[in-house]
N, C-alpha and C positions, 0 to 999 in steps of 0.2 A: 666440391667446389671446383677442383680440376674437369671435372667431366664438363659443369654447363660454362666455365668459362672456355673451353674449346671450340663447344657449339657455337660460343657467341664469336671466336675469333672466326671460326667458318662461316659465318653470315656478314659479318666486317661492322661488327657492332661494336662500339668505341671502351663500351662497360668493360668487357673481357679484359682489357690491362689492368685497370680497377682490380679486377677479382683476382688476375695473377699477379699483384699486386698485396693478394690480403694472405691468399697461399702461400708464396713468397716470404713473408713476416712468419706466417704461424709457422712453417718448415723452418726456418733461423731459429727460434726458437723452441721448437721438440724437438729438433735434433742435435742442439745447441745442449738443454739441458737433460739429455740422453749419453750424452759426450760422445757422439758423434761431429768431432770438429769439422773435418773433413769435408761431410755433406753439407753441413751448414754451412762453410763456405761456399760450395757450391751454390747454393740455396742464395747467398747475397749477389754472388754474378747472375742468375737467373733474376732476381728484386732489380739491380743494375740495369738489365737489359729491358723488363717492363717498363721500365721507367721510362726508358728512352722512346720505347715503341710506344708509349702513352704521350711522351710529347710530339713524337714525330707525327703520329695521327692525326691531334689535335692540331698541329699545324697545317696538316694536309689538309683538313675541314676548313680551319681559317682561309685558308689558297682559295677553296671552291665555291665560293658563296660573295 
């Protein structure tokens, strides 16, 4: 899921946040109940950061139309 959501950020296809987005959640949780704390937090500031690149996007669309 990381590999074709990359593709889509290099083509600037809006889905990509979506999918790092779904990566994001699954990694919180197997590395969560792994008890890898640690990454899992990581794992939420990366969820964090899609999120915003998913609004911010979506606002940029709104702007250009």
């Amino acid at each position: 899921m990381s590999f074709v959501a990359q593709i889509l950020i290099t083509r600037r296809i809006i889905l990509n946040w979506q999918m790092w987005i779904i990566v994001d959640i699954i990694g919180i949780w197997l590395y969560w109940y792994k008890g890898l704390r640690l990454i899992s937090l990581l794992y939420v500031i990366f969820l964090g950061l899609a999120i915003k690149g998913f609004i911010d996007w979506r606002r940029q669309l709104a702007n250009q139309t």
